[in-house]
DRENDO-505783 format. One record per residue (C-alpha): residue in three letters; x, y, z. Coordinates in Angstrom, 2 decimals, padded with zeros to 5 digits, always signed. Example, Ala and Ser with C-alpha at 12.3 -4.5 7.8 and 13.67 -1.06 7.14 Angstrom:
<pt><residuo>ALA</residuo><u>+012.30</u><v>-004.50</v><w>+007.80</w></pt>
<pt><residuo>SER</residuo><u>+013.67</u><v>-001.06</v><w>+007.14</w></pt>
! end
This chain:
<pt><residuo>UNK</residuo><u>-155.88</u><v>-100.93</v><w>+000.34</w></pt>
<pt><residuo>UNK</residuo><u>-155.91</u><v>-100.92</v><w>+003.80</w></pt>
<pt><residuo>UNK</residuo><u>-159.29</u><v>-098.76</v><w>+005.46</w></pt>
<pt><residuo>UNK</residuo><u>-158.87</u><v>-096.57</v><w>+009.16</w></pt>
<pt><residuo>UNK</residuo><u>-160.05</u><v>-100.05</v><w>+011.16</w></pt>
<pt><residuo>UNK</residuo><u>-157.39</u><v>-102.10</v><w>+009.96</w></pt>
<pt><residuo>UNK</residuo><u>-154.61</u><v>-099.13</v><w>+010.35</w></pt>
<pt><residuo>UNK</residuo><u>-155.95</u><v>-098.64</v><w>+013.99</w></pt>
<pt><residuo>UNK</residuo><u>-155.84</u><v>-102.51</v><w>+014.21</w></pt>
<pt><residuo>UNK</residuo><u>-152.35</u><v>-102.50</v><w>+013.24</w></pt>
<pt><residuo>UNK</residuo><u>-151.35</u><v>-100.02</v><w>+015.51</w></pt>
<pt><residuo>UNK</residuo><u>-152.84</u><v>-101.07</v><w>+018.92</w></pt>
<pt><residuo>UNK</residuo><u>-151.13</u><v>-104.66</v><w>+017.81</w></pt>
<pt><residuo>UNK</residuo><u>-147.77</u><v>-102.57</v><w>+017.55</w></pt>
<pt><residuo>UNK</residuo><u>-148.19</u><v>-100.74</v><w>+020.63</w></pt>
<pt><residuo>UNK</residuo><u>-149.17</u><v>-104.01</v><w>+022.61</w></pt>
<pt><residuo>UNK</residuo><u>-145.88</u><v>-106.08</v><w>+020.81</w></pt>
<pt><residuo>UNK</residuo><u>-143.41</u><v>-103.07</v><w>+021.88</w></pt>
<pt><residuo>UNK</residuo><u>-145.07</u><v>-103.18</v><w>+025.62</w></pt>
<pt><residuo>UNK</residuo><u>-144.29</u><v>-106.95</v><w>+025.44</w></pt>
<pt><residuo>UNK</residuo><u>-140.67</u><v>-106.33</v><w>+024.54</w></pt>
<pt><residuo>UNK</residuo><u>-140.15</u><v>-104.06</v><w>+026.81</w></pt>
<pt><residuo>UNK</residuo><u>-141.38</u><v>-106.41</v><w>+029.44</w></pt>
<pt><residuo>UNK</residuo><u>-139.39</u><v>-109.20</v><w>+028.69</w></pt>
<pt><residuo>UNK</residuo><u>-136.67</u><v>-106.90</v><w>+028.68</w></pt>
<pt><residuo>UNK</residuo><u>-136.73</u><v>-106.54</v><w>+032.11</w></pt>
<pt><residuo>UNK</residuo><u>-136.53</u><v>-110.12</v><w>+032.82</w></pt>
<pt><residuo>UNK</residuo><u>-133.42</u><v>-110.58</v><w>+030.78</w></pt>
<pt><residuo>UNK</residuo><u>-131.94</u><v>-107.35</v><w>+031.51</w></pt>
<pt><residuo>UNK</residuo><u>-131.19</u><v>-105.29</v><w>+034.56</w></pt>
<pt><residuo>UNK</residuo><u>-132.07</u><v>-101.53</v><w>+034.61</w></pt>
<pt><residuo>UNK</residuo><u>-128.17</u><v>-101.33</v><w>+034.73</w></pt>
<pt><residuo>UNK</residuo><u>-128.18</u><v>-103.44</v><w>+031.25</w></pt>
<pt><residuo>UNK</residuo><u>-126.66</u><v>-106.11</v><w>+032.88</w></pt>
<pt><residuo>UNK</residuo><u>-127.75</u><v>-109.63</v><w>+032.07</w></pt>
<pt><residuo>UNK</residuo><u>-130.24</u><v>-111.08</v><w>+034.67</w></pt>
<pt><residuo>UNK</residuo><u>-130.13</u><v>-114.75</v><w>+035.37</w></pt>
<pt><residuo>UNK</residuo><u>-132.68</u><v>-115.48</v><w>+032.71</w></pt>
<pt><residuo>UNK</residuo><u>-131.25</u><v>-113.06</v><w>+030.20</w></pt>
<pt><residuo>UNK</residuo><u>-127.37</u><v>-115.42</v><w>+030.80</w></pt>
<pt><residuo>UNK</residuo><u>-129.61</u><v>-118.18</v><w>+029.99</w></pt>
<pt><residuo>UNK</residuo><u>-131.24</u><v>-117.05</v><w>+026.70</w></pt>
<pt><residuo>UNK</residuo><u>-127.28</u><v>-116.10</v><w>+025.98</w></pt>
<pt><residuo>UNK</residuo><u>-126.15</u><v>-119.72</v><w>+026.65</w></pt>
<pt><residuo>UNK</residuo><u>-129.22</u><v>-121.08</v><w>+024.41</w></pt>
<pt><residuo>UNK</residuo><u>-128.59</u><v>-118.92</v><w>+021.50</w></pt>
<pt><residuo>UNK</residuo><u>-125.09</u><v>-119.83</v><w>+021.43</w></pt>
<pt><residuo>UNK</residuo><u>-125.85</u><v>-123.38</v><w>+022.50</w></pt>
<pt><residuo>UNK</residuo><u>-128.13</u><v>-123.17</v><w>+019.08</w></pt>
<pt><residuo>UNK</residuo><u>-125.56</u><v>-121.82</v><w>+016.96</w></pt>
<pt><residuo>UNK</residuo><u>-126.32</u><v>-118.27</v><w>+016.93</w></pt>
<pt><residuo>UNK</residuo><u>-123.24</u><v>-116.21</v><w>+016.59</w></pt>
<pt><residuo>UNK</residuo><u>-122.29</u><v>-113.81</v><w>+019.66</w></pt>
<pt><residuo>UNK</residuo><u>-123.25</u><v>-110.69</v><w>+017.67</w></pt>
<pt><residuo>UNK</residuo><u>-126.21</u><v>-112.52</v><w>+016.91</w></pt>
<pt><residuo>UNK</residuo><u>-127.10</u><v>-112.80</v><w>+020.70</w></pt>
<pt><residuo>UNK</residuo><u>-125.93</u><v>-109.60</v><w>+021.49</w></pt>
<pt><residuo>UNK</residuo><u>-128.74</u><v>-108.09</v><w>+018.96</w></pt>
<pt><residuo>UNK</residuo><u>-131.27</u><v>-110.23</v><w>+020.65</w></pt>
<pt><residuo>UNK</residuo><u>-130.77</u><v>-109.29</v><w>+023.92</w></pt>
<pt><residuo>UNK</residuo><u>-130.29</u><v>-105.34</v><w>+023.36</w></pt>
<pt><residuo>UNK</residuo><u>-126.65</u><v>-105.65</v><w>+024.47</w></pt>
<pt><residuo>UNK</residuo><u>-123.17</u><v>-105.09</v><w>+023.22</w></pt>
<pt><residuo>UNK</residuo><u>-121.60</u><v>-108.05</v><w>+021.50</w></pt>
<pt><residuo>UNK</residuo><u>-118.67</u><v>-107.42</v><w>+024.32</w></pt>
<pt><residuo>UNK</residuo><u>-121.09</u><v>-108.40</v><w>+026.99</w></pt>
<pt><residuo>UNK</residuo><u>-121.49</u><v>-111.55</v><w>+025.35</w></pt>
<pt><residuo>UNK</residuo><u>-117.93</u><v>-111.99</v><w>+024.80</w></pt>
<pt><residuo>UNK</residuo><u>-117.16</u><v>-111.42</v><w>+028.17</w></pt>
<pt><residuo>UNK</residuo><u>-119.95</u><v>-113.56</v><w>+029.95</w></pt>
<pt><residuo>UNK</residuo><u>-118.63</u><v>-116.49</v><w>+027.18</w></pt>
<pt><residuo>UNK</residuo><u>-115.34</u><v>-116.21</v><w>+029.50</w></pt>
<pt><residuo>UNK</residuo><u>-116.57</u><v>-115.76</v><w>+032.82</w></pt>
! end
């Protein structure tokens, strides 16, 4: 059974994860939710790995179209 230190352990490890997310977010996103330079790259990696294009898309917070159309462009 977990005890109040190890639930407020848990929870400041949450809290610092999502604040990391968020901040790699903005290197791979704009505040538009367009794909930065970085974020293109991750895209070409994933699908470079194998990862499907919806696959990407839930990676990188975007719509699978995005992917689709930056796979053209």
């Amino acid at each position: 059974m977990l005890n109040i230190p190890d639930i407020d352990r848990a929870t400041r490890i949450h809290e610092e994860m999502e604040d990391t997310l968020r901040q790699l977010s903005g290197l791979l996103k704009t505040d538009g939710g367009h794909l930065t330079p970085a974020g293109i790259a991750v895209m070409n990696e994933g699908l470079n790995r194998g990862m499907s294009q919806s696959q990407v898309a839930r990676l990188l917070s975007v719509s699978p179209a995005a992917i689709s159309y930056r796979t053209r462009a």
